[in-house]
N, C-alpha and C positions, 0 to 999 in steps of 0.2 A: 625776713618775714614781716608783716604790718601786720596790726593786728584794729586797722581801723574800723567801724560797722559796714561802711559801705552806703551809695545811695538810697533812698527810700523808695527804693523801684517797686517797692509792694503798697504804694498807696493806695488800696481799695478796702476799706475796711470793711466794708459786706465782703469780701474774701468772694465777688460775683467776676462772671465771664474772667478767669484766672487759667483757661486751659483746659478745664473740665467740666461734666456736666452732672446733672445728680445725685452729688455728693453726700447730702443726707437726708435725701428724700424719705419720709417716713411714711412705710408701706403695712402689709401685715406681716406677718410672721409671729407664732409664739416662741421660737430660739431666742437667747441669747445672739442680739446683734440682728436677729430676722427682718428689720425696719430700715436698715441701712442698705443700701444700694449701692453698688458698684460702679463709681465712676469713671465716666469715658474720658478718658485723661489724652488731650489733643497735647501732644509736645511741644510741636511747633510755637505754639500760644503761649506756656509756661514760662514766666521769667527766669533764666539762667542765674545758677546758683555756684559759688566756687566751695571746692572740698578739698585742693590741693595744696599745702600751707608747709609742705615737708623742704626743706634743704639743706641738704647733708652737710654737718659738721666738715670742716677738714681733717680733724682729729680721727673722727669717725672713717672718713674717705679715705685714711691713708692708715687704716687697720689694717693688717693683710689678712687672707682666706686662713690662713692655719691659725691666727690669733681668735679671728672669726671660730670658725670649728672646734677650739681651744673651749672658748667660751660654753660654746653650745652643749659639747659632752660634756663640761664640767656639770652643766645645769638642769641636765637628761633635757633639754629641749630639739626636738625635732620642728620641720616645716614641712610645708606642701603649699606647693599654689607657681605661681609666674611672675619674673622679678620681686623677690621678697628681698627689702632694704636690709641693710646690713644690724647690727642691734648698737644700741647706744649703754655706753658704760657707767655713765656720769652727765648730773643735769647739765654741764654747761655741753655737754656735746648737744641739748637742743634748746631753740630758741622760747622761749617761755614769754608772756606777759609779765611784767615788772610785777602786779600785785601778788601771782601768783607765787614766781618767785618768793616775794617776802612771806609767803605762809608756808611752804617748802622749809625756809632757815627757821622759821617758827615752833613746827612740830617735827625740827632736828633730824629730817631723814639728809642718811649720808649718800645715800647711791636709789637709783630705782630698782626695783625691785624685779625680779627674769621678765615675767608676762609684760610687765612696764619698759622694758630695756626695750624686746623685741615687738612688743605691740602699739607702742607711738609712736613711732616709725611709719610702720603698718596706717595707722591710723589716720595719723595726721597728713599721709600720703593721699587721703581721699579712698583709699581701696577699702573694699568689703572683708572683714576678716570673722572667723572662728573661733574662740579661743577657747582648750580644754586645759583646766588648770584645777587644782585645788583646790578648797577654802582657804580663806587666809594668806593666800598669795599675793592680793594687793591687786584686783582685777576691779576692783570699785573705781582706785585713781587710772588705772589703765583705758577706762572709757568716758570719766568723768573728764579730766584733763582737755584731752581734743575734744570734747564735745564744748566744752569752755571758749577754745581757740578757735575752731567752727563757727559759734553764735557771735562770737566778736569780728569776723569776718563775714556776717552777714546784712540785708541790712536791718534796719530796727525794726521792732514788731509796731504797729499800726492798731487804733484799737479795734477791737473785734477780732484780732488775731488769733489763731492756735498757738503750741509750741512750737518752736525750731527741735528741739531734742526731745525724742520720746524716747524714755527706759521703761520698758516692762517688766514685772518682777512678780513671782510667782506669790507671794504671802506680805504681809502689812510689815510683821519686824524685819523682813530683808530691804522693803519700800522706802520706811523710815532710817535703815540704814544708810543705805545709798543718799539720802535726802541728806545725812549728817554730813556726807564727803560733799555734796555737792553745795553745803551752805558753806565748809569750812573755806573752798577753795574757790568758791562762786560768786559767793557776795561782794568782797575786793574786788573784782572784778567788773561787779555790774553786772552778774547773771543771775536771774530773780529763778526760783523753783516755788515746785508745788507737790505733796505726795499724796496721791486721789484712791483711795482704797474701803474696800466694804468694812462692814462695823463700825464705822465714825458718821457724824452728820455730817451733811454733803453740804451743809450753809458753808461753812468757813471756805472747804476745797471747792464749790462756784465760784465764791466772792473772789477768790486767791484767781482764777481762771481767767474771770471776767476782768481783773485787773490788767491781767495782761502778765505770762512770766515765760522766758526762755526755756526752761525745762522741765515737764511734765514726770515726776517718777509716778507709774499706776500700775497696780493688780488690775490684770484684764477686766473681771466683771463689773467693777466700778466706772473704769475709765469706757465702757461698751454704756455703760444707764447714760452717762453725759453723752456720748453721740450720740444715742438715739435722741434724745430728749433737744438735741440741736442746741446742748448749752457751748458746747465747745466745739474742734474742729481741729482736724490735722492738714489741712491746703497748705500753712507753710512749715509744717516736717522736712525735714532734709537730711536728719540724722536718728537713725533708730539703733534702739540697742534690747536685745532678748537676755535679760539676764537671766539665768537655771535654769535655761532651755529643756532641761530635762526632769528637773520637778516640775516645771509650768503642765509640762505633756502628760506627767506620771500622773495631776491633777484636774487632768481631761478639760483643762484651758485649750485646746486646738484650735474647735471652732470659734473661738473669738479670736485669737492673737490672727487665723486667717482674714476676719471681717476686719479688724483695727489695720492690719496692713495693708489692702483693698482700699482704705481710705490715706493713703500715702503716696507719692507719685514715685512713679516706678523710679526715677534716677537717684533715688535717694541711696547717704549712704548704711551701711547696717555692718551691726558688730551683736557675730552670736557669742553668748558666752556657757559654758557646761561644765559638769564635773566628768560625764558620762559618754561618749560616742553610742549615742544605741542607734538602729535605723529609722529609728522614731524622728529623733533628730537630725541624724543625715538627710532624711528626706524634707524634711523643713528647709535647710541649708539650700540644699539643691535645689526649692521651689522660687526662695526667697533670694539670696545671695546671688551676686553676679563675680565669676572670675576671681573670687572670694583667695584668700591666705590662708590658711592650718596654720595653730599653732598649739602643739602639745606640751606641756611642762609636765617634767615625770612621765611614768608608766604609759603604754598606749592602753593597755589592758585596765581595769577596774584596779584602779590603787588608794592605799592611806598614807596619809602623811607618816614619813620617818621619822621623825622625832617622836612619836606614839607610841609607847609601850601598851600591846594590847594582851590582855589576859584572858582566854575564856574560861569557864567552868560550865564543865556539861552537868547538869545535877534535874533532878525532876520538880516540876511544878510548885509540889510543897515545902519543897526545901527555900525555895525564892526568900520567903521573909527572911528566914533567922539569918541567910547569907547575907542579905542586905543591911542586917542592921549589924551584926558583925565586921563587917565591912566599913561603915561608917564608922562605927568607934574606932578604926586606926586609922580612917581619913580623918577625922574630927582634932586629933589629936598632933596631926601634922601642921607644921606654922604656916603652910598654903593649903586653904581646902576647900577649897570653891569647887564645886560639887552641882552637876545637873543627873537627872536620875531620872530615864528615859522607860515610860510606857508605852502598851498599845493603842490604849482605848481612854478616852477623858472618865469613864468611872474609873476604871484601873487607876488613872493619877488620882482623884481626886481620895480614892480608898486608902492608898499608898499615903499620898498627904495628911486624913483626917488621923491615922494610927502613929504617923510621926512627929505629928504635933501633942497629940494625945499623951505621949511617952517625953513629951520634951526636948526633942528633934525642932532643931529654926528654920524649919520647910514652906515653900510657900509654892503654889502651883498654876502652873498655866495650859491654857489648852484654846480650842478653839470656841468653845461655849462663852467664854468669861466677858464681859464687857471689856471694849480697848483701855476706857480708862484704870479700870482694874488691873488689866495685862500691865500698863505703863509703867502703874504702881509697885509692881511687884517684880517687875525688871529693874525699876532704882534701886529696890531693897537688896534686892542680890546683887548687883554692880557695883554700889558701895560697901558691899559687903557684911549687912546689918544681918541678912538671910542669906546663912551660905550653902544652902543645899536648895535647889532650886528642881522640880518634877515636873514632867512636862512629856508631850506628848512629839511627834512630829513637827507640830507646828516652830518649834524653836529648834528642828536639826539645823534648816537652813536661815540666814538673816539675823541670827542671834549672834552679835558680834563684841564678845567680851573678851579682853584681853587675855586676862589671868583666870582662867576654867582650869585647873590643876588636874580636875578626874572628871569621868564621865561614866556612869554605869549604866549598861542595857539590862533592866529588870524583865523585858522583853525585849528578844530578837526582833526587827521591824520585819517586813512582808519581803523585800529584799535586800539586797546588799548594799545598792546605793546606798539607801536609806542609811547603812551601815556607817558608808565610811560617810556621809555627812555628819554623821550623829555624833561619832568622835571626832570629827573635824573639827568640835567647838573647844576641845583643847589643842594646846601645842601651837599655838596661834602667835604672830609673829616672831618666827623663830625660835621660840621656848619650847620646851618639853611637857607631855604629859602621859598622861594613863589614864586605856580603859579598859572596865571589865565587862564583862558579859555573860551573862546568864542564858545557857543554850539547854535546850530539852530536848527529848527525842519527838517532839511536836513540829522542831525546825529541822529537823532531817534533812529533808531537801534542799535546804540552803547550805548545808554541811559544806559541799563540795567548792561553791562559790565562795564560804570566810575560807577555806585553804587557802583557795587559791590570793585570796587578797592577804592572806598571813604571811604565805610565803616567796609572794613578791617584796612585802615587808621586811621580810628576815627574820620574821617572829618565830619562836618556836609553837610548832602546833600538838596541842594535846591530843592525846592518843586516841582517848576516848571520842575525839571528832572523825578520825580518821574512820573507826569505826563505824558510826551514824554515817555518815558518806556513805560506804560500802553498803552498808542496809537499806541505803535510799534507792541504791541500784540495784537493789535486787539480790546481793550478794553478799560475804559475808570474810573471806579469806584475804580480802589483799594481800599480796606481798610487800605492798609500801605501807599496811598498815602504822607499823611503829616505826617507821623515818622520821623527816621533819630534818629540816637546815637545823643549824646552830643559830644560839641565840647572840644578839650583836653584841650582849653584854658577857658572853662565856658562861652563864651558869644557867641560862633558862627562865622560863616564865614559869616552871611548875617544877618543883623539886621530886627526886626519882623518876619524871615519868607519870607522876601519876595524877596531878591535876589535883592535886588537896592543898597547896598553898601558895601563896603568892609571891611576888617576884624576890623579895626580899625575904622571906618566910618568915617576916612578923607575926603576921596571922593565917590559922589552917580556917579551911571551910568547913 
């Protein structure tokens, strides 16, 4: 594999006569994106772009099928799709850029990680892939990597150029996450980024544009104000990536992530990434992807991570505070207690925060209102650990990427499940263990039946009292599976008796 740029076959810095025509002709529309126009993209005229960089290890090559299959049940990974490349065990079964290399032995990763074994591969084959995997899985370097080997097999950018890699990302802390992998393993390299997102002034993310950088990370709405406004341009995109395909859509981002891609040429190649398979997103896949690879890690069904001990407590409304701060005093008290404490609504955090500060609580709160440089601020104070209980709304389920989250408490139930298991997703994080709890009412009834079912894919034990709430959502009230529930993985259960008054350890009753 070489990993040269390539000729400067795109010497046309007005990005003109390239194969297309009205690219970003600004029209009317009051939509998000309504000004942008759809390009008639002449192929024939397009300068050919290479995506294929993949050749198989010997090591690799001479795996056999049952070692292969071996692999795959160990790791609940499934596939789907036409000729899907074998997985890779170990960096040296693939060919890497020297610099890259050296930041690999830097930040002491021993092995890749599943999504990374089986999706660089994938990837660096030029093929369009899916991937459904969990938080925390390691799906950042799984698209960040080949998109690295990509731009270094293309040729240079020219000025007045767009990016060669676009990732889309649903919210600013997953943006500026993605942006940390990409400076870690990018910049050795010689791959310049940029992270283009609403609530920050757009002076720095132009100038950064205008300069000229291989990989663009943006939230749709920001990165749609720069096309319209013809500051920027995707003519040489050749590598696209959806990351939380399925928050972007829960976030009724659609119609833009449609117009941004309308502005991309059709051969390009795309990598979906999700927690969720809904048909929301199937049907994105199916619009967008060509001849695309599946790849599932764990559960096909709606899953949480196994290393998460999940606890719920069905209890009513007013019972929430004293549980909460209960609750705290025996996480407070534990030598890891980094602690995020999840609401509905930014008054709810903000209420939640002004009463736990008030009493002496080192809370500090984020949501969507707050200025970025606020949010920034108050993300270091919890990462370093100054502020270990950290409240927040949705906006930090997904993109908030801290290592050591010990607990995670639902003060409210989100609107659905996803929500759910992202929300606990922010513990348990690179292989470690955590806990969460959850405060459930008979308000969330209807979702009763959905945390079962993710309980007891889990192996959690489910409290009784949800079994019940289930049953009352449909209408009825007798189940005979009421009082079931698996065993718990640890032998004694998440709630002692049966009855949902104390926690897993019975330190403390509710």
């Amino acid at each position: 594999m070489s990993f040269h740029r390539g000729p400067a076959s795109y010497g046309n810095p007005g990005g003109r006569d390239m194969g297309f025509r009205n690219g970003n002709s600004r029209g009317g529309g009051s939509q998000p994106g309504g000004s942008l126009r759809k390009p008639r993209w002449d192929m024939e005229r397009l300068p050919p772009f290479q995506k294929d960089f993949y050749r198989e290890n010997e090591i690799t090559q001479s795996r056999s099928s049952a070692d292969v299959d071996l692999f795959l049940q160990n790791n609940e990974i499934t596939l789907s799709g036409r000729g899907v490349p074998k997985p890779i065990l170990t960096f040296q079964e693939i060919e890497l850029p020297p610099d890259v290399v050296v930041v690999i032995q830097e930040q002491k990763y021993q092995a890749p990680t599943c999504i990374q074994a089986q999706g660089w591969p994938i990837a660096l084959s030029g093929r369009d892939l899916v991937g459904i995997a969990q938080t925390g899985s390691g799906k950042t370097l799984a698209f960040i990597l080949p998109a690295i080997i990509h731009i270094q097999n293309q040729p240079r950018l020219q000025r007045g150029d767009g990016p060669i890699a676009l990732v889309l990302a649903p919210t600013r802390e997953l943006a500026q996450q993605i942006q940390t992998v990409a400076d870690t393993f990018g910049r050795p390299a010689g791959v310049r980024n940029t992270c283009v997102f609403g609530g920050a002034p757009k002076g720095p993310q132009l100038r950064d544009l205008e300069r000229g950088v291989e990989i663009c990370i943006a939230t749709p709405g920001r990165l749609i104000d720069f096309l319209e406004a013809g500051k920027t341009d995707l003519r040489r995109c050749t590598y696209l990536v959806l990351d939380e395909a399925d928050r972007m859509l829960d976030m009724g981002f659609e119609p833009q992530i449609r117009k941004i891609i309308e502005q991309i040429r059709p051969d390009r190649q795309v990598l979906m990434w999700s927690a969720t398979w809904p048909k929301e997103v199937k049907s994105l896949a199916e619009d967008f992807l060509k001849d695309y690879i599946q790849i599932n890690i764990g559960a096909l069904q709606l899953s949480a991570n196994h290393r998460i001990l999940q606890i719920i407590d069905v209890c009513s409304e007013s019972e929430k505070d004293s549980k909460l701060i209960n609750l705290l005093e025996e996480i407070m008290n534990e030598k890891e207690n980094k602690t995020i404490v999840f609401a509905e609504t930014k008054r709810k955090v903000d209420e939640i925060t002004r009463r736990m500060r008030r009493d002496g609580w080192p809370a500090m709160c984020i949501h969507g209102d707050k200025a970025q440089q606020e949010r920034d601020w108050v993300l270091h104070e919890f990462r370093s650990g100054k502020s270990p209980i950290l409240v927040a709304t949705d906006v930090a389920a997904r993109g908030l990427d801290v290592d050591d989250v010990k607990f995670v408490i639902n003060y409210d139930y989100p609107n659905c499940s996803e929500d759910y298991v992202h929300r606990i997703g922010r513990t348990a994080r690179s292989n470690k263990t955590g806990t969460a709890y959850t405060f459930f009412t008979s308000n969330n009834a209807k979702q009763a039946q959905e945390l079962i079912d993710v309980l007891q894919e889990a192996k959690q034990v489910v409290n009784p009292k949800l079994y019940e709430l289930a049953d009352s959502a449909k209408g009825f009230g007798n189940s005979k599976r009421r009082w079931g529930g698996p065993p718990s993985r640890n032998g004694g259960g998440a709630f002692r008796n049966g009855g949902g008054n104390g926690y897993a350890n019975g330190r403390a009753k509710w």
